[in-house]
C-alpha positions in Angstrom: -2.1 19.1 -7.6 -0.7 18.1 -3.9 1.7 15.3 -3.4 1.4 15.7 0.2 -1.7 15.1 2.9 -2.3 17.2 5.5 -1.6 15.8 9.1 -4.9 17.2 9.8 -6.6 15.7 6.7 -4.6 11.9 7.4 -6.1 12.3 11.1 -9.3 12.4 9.1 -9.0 9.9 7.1 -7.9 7.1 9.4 -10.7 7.9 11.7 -13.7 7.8 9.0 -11.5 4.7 7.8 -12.0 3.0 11.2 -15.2 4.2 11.9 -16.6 2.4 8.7 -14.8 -1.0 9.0 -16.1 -0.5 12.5 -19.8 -0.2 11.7 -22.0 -3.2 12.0 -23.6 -2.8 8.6 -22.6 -1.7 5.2 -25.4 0.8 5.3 -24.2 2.2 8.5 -20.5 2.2 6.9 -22.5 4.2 3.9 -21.7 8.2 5.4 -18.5 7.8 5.9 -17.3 5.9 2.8 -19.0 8.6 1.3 -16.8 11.1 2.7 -13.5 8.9 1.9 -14.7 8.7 -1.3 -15.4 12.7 -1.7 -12.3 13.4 0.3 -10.3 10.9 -2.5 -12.1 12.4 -5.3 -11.7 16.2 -4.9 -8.5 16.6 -2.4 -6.6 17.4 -5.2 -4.5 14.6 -4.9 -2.1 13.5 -7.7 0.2 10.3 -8.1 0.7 7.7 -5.6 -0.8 9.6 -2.9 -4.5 9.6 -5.3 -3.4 6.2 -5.8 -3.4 5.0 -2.5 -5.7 6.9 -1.5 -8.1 5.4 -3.7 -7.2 1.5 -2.9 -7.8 2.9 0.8 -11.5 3.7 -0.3 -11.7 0.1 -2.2 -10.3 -1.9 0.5 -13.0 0.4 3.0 -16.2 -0.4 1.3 -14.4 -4.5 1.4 -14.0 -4.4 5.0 -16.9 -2.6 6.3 -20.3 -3.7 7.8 -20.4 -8.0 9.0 -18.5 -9.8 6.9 -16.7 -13.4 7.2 -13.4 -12.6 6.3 -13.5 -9.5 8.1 -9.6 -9.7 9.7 -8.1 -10.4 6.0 -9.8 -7.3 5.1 -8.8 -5.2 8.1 -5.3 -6.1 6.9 -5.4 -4.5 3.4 -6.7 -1.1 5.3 -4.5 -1.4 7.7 -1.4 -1.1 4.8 -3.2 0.9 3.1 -2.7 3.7 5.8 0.5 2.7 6.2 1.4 3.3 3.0 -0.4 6.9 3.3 1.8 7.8 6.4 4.6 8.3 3.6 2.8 11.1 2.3 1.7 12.9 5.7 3.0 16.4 5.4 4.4 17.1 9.0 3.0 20.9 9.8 4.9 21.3 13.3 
């Protein structure tokens, strides 16, 4: 199991992270949740990194597509990557 995420991998993440929050619809928000979600679910992941990794996913799907409390959401993705930058494995 990895404790660490690759820098590559986090890159990755964030972007299909802000591209779904991003998206005007939860069905437009679908593909790349979907990759989060398979990313989260087979990366091999163990302890608070899987952890994280999977509130990241939750608090995705919460904050994607038009939704009235969008910028309440935005902030629980927002520390949610935070929170995942402790387990970015530098590879310079």
């Amino acid at each position: 199991m990895k404790t660490h995420i690759e820098e590559e991998k986090f890159e990755e993440i964030r972007q299909l992270a802000e591209r779904a929050v991003s998206a005007y619809s939860k069905n437009d928000a679908a593909p790349y949740i979907r990759r989060l979600e398979f990313i989260s679910n087979s990366g091999g992941y163990s302890g608070s990194a899987n952890n994280i990794l999977g509130e990241l996913v939750a608090s995705v799907k919460a904050a994607s597509g038009n939704i009235s409390d969008k910028d309440s959401r935005l902030y629980y993705v927002r520390c949610d990557l935070y929170k995942l930058e402790d387990f970015v494995e530098n590879t310079q």
